[in-house]
C-alpha positions in Angstrom: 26.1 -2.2 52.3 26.7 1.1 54.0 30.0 3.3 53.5 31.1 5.0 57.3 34.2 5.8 59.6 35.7 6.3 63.0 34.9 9.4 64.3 35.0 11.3 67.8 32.6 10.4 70.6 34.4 13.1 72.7 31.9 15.1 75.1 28.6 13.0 74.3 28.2 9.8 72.8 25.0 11.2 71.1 26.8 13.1 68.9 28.2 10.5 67.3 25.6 10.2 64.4 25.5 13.7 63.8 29.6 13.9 63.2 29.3 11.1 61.0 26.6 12.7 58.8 28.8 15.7 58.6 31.7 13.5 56.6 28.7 11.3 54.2 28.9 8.5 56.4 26.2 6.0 56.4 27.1 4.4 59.2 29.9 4.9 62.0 32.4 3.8 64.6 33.7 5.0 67.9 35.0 4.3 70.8 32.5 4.6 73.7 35.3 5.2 76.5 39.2 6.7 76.2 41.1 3.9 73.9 44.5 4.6 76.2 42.9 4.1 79.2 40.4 5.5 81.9 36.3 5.1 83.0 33.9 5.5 80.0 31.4 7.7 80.8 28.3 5.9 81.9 25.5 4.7 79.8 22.2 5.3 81.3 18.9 4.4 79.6 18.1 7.5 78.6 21.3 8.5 76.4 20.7 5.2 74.8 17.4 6.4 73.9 18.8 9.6 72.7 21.4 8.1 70.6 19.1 5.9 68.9 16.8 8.7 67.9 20.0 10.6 66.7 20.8 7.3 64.5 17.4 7.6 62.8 17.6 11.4 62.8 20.9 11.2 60.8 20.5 8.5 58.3 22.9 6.4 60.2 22.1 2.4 59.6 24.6 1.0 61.6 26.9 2.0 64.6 29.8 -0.3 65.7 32.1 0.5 68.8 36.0 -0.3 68.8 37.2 -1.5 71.9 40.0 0.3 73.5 43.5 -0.4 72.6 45.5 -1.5 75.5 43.7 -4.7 76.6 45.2 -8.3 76.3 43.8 -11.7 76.8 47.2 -13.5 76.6 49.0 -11.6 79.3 50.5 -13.8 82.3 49.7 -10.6 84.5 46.1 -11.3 86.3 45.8 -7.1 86.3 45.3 -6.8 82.6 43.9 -10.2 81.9 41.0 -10.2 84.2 40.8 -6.0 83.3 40.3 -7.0 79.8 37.6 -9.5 80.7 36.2 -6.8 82.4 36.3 -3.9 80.0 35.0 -5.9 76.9 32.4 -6.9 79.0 31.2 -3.9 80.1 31.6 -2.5 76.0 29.3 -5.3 74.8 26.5 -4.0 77.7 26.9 -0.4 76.8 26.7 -1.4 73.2 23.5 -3.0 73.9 22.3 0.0 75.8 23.3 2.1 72.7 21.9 -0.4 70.0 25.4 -0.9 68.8 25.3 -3.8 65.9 28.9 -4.9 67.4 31.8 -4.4 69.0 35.6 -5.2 67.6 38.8 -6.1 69.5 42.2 -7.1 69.3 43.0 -10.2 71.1 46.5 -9.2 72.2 50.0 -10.7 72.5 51.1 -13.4 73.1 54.8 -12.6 74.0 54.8 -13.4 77.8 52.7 -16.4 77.7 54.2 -18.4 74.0 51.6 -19.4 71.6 49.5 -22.1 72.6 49.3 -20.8 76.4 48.6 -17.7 75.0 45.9 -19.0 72.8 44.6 -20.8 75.7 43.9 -18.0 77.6 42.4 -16.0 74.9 39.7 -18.8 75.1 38.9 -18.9 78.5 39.2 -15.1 79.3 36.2 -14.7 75.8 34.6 -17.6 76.9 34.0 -15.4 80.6 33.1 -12.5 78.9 30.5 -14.0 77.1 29.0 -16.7 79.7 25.6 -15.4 80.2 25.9 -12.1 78.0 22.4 -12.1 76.6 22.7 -8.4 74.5 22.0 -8.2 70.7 25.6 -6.2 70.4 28.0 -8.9 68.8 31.4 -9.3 69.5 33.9 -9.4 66.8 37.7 -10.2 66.0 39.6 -8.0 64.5 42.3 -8.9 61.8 45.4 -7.9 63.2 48.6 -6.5 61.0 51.0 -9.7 62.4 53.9 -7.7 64.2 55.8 -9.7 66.7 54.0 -11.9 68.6 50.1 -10.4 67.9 47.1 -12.7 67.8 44.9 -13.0 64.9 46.9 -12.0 61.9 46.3 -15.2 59.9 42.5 -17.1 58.9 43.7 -20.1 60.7 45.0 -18.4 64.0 41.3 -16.7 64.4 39.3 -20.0 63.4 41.6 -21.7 66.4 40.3 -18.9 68.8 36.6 -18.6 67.3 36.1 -22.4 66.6 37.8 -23.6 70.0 35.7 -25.5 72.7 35.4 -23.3 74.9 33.7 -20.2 72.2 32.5 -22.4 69.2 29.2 -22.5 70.7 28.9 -18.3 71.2 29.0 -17.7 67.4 32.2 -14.9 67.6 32.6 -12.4 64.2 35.3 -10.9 62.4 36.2 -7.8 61.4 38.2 -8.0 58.6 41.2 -5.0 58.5 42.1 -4.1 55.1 45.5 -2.3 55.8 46.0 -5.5 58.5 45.2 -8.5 56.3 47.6 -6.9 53.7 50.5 -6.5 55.8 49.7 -10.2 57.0 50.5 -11.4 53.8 46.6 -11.3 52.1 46.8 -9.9 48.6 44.2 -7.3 47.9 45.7 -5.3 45.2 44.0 -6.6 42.0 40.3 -8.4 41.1 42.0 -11.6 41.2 43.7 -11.5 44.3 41.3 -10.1 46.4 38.8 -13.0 45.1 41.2 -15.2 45.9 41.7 -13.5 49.6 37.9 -13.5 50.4 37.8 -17.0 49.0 40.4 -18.2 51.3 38.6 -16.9 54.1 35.4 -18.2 53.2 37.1 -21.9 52.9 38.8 -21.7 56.6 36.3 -19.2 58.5 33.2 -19.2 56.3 31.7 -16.0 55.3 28.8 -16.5 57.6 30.9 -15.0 60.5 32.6 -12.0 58.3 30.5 -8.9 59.9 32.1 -6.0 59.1 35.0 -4.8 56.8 37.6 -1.7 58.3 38.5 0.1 54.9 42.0 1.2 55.0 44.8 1.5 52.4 48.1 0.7 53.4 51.2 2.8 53.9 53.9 -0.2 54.3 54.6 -3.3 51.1 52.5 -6.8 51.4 53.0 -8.8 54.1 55.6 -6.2 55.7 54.1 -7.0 59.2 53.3 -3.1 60.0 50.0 -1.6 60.9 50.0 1.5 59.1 46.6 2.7 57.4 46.9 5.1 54.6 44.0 7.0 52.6 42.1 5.3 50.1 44.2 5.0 46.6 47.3 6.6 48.1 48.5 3.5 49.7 50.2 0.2 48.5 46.5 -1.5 47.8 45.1 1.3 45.8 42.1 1.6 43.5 41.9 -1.2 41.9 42.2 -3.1 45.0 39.3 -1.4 46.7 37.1 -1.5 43.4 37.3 -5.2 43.9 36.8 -4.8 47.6 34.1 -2.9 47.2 32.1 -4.9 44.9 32.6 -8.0 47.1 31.2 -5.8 50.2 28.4 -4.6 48.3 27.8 -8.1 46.8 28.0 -9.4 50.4 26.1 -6.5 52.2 28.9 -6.1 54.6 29.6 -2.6 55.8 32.8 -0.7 55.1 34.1 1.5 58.0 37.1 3.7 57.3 39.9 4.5 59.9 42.4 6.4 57.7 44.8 9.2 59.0 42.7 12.3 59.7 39.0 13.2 59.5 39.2 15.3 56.5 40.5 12.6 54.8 38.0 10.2 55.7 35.3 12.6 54.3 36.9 12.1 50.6 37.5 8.4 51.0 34.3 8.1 52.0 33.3 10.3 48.7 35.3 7.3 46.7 34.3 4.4 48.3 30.8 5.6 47.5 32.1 6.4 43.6 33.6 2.8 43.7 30.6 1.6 44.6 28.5 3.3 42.1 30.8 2.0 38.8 
């Protein structure tokens, strides 16, 4: 199990190993093009050679892109649908070019389309993406807080997307969102209730296809519906809640990636996730 974060990929993607060595990460996340919108730069060959050779150079063991914010597999509007289909396409091929272990995304909203549509088309618009993708990167779910209308904020939700015809067969992960699964409702606060979270999940998704866990504390009450990360034992979750998580993570070898507020305070969470891990 390897402790990391988000951090910049602005200017060159090959300096992403470097920037997270410079915090203690271990490993690291980033987003390969601008998560509001626009082009990515592209990936040629030889970057992806560089940035594997900066991965080694830096201790980094794993690196794992987040997809960009604004995409949306349940919209009604053929612009964003079929652009989504598009853009996490392209990310799982520049992932591969990069040796990326995986890629996370949000499925969307649901909103315009009502639930079962909307899960409908989440299907069909992965199960495009991933016809014929034959790259090592792996795509993963992310656990989403459960405002409004968004997809994937309960176990059963995601097993309906991930275990449907048309995707069962392409073997889709999860990233599971501390700070999210929280404000879903999941109780990670004490030993007990995060063993009873994980053990939920194993029973409806099966811990087989949890691939990565995003380390956040949370700003806002259990199961407030609110996506608001705070730093490590500052939030509503706090230490003894991420002792627990911790030790399941380590026991699991699952990778911990934090996205809390600001950079320098991911380089002390990452100094007590790595305590934490030590007791």
């Amino acid at each position: 199990m390897h402790i990391g974060a988000h951090i910049s990929a602005a200017g060159d993607v090959t300096l992403a190993p470097e920037r997270s060595k410079k915090i203690g990460g271990e490993c690291c996340q980033f987003f390969s093009r601008p998560p509001q919108g626009g082009k990515g730069k592209e990936l040629t060959e030889a970057i992806g050679q560089k940035f594997k050779a900066n991965m080694k150079k830096y201790g980094q063991a794993a690196a794992y892109i987040h997809a960009p914010y604004y995409l949306n597999f349940a919209s009604l509007n053929n612009r964003i649908y079929y652009g989504s289909i598009s853009v996490i396409r392209a990310e799982l091929e520049r992932g591969n070019i990069l040796g990326v272990k995986a890629l996370m995304f949000h499925p969307g909203s649901y909103k315009e389309a009502g639930e079962k549509k909307g899960l409908k088309l989440v299907c069909e618009g992965l199960e495009k993406v991933l016809n014929d993708y034959q790259g090592k990167t792996e795509l993963l779910i992310e656990m989403s807080a459960g405002a409004g209308a968004i997809i994937g904020d309960t176990y059963e939700e995601i097993d309906k997307i991930i275990n449907s015809k048309e995707l069962k067969k392409y073997k889709i992960g999860i990233c599971f969102d501390t700070a999210h699964a929280f404000a879903s409702g999941y109780d990670l606060r004490a030993e007990a209730a995060v063993k009873k979270t994980f053990s939920d999940f194993d029973k409806v998704l099966g811990y087989k296809n949890l691939k990565l866990i995003h380390a956040n504390d949370s700003k806002v009450e259990l199961n407030a519906k609110k996506d608001r990360h705070e730093h490590i034992g500052q939030g509503q979750i706090g230490l003894v809640g991420f002792q627990a998580i911790v030790n399941f993570a380590k026991a699991k070898k699952i990778d911990l990636i934090l996205e809390t507020p600001d950079l320098a305070g991911r380089k002390k969470d990452i100094e007590i996730l790595k305590k934490l891990r030590n007791n």
